[in-house]
C-alpha positions as CSV (number, residue, x, y, z in Angstrom):
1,X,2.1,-28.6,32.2
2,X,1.1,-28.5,28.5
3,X,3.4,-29.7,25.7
4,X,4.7,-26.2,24.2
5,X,5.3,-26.0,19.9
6,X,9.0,-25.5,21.0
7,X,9.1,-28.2,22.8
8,X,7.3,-30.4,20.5
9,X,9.9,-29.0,17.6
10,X,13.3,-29.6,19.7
11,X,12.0,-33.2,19.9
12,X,10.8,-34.2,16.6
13,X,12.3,-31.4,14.3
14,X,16.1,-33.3,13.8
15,X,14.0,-36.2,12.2
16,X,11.5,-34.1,10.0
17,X,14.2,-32.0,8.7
18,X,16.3,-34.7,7.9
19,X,13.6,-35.6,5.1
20,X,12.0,-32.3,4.3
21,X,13.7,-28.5,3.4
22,X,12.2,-25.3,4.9
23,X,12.0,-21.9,3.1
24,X,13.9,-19.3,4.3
25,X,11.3,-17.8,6.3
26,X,9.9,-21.0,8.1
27,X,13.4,-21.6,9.2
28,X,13.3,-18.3,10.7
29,X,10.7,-18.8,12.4
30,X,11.4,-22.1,13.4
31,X,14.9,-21.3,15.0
32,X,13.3,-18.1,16.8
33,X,10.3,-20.6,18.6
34,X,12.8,-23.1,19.1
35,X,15.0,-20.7,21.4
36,X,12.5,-18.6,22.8
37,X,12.2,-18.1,26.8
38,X,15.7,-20.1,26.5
39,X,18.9,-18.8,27.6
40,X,20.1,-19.0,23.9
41,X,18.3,-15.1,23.6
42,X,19.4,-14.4,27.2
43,X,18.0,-12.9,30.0
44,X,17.6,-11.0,33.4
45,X,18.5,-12.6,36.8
46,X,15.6,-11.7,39.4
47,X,16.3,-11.5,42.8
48,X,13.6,-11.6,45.5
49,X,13.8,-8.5,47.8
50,X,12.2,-10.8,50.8
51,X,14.3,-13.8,50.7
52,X,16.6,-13.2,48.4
53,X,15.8,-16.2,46.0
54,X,17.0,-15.5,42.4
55,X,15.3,-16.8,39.2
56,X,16.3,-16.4,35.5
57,X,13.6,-14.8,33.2
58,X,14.1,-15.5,29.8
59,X,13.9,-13.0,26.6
60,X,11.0,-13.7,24.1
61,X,12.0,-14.2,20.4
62,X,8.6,-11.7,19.4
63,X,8.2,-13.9,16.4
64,X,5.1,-13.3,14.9
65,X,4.6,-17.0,14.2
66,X,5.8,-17.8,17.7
67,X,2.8,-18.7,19.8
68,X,4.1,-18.0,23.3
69,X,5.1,-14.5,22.1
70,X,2.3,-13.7,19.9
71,X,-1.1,-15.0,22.0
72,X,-2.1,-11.6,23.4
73,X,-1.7,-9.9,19.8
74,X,-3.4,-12.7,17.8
75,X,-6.6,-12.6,20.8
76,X,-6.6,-8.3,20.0
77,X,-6.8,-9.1,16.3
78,X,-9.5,-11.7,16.7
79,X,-11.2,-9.0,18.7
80,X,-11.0,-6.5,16.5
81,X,-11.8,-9.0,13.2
82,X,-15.0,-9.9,15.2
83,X,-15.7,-5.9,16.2
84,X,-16.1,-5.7,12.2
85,X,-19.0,-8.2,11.4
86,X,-22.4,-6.9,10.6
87,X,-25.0,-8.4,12.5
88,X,-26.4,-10.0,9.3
89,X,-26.7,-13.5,7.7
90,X,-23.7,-14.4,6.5
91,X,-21.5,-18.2,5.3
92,X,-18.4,-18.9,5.3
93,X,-16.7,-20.0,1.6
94,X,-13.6,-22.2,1.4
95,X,-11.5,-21.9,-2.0
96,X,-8.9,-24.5,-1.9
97,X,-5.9,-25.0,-4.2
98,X,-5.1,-28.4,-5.6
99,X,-2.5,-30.3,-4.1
100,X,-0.7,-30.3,-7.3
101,X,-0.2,-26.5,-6.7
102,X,1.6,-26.7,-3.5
103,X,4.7,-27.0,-4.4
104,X,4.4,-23.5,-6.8
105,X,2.5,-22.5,-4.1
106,X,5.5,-22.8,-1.7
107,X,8.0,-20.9,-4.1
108,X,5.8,-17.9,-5.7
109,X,2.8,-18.0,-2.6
110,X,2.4,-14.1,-3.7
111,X,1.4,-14.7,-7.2
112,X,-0.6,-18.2,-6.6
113,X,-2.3,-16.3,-4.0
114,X,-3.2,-13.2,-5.4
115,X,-4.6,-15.1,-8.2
116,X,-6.9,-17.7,-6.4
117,X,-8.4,-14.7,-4.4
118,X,-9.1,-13.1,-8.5
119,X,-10.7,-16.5,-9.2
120,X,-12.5,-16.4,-6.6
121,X,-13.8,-13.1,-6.8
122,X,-14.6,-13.5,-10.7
123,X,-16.3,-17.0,-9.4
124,X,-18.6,-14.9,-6.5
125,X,-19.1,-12.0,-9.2
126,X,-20.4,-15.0,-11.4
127,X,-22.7,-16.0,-8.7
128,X,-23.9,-12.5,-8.0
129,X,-24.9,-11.9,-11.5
130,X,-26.5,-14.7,-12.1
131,X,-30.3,-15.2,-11.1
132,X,-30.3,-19.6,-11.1
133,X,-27.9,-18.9,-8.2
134,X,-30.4,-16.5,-6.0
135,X,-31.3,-17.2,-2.9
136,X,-35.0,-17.3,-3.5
137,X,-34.9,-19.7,-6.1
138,X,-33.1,-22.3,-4.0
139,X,-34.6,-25.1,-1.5
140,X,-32.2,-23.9,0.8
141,X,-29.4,-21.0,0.8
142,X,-26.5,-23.6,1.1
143,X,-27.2,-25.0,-2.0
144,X,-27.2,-21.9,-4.2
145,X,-23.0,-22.3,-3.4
146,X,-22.9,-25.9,-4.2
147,X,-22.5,-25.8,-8.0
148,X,-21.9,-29.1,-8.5
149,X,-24.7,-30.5,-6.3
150,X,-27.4,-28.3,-7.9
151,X,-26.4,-28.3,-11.2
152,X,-27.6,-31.7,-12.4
153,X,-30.7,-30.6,-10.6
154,X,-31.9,-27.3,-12.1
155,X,-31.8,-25.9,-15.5
């Protein structure tokens, strides 16, 4: 049988939170993987008409960051995120925050966030608008998005 998060948690979480705090919400959602398909939510006794064997099934905790709960919904919105592509050439951009930020990141993730996706647009507007960074002109479309790479390299 494969090792389950909750599992993995109940084992190693007393020692990790012994030297690190969680917000409110990830002790949420910690505590609700931790006891779901436990008896701590309860549960319904099943009793088999044939034989009459009787098994316990367990309540879920419906966490959405509960991966025993959550599996079919996360596969339908994969699904339906993948229903949405066009059938066009596309790449994938990573914008990263410095570690340095995580720790304002952690306390106001609404406001950091929101602004690294306004960077980021302004950054891809930048790109847009500006011809050195076209396709057409580059050896190779990668390197239109490497900045740094290409910038010693063309004027």
């Amino acid at each position: 049988m494969d090792t389950t998060l909750a599992e993995v948690l109940r084992h190693f979480g007393p020692g990790y939170l012994r030297t690190h705090a969680l917000s409110t919400v990830q002790a949420k959602a910690w505590r609700a993987i931790v006891a779901c398909r436990t008896p701590a939510l309860g549960g319904e006794r099943l009793c088999c008409e044939g034989c009459g064997a009787q098994t316990w099934r367990w309540h879920s905790c419906r966490n959405r960051h509960c991966p025993q709960c959550q599996s079919r919904q996360r596969d339908a919105w994969r699904a339906a995120r993948l229903a949405e592509l066009l059938d066009v050439p596309s790449c994938h951009l990573v914008f990263t925050l410095p570690h340095e930020l995580n720790a304002l990141a952690a306390v106001h993730a609404r406001w950091v966030y929101d602004t690294l996706m306004q960077c980021t647009a302004a950054t891809l507007n930048e790109f847009a608008a500006n011809p050195r960074w076209e396709p057409q002109s580059l050896a190779s479309p990668a390197e239109g998005l490497d900045c740094h790479a290409s910038a010693g390299r063309r004027s």
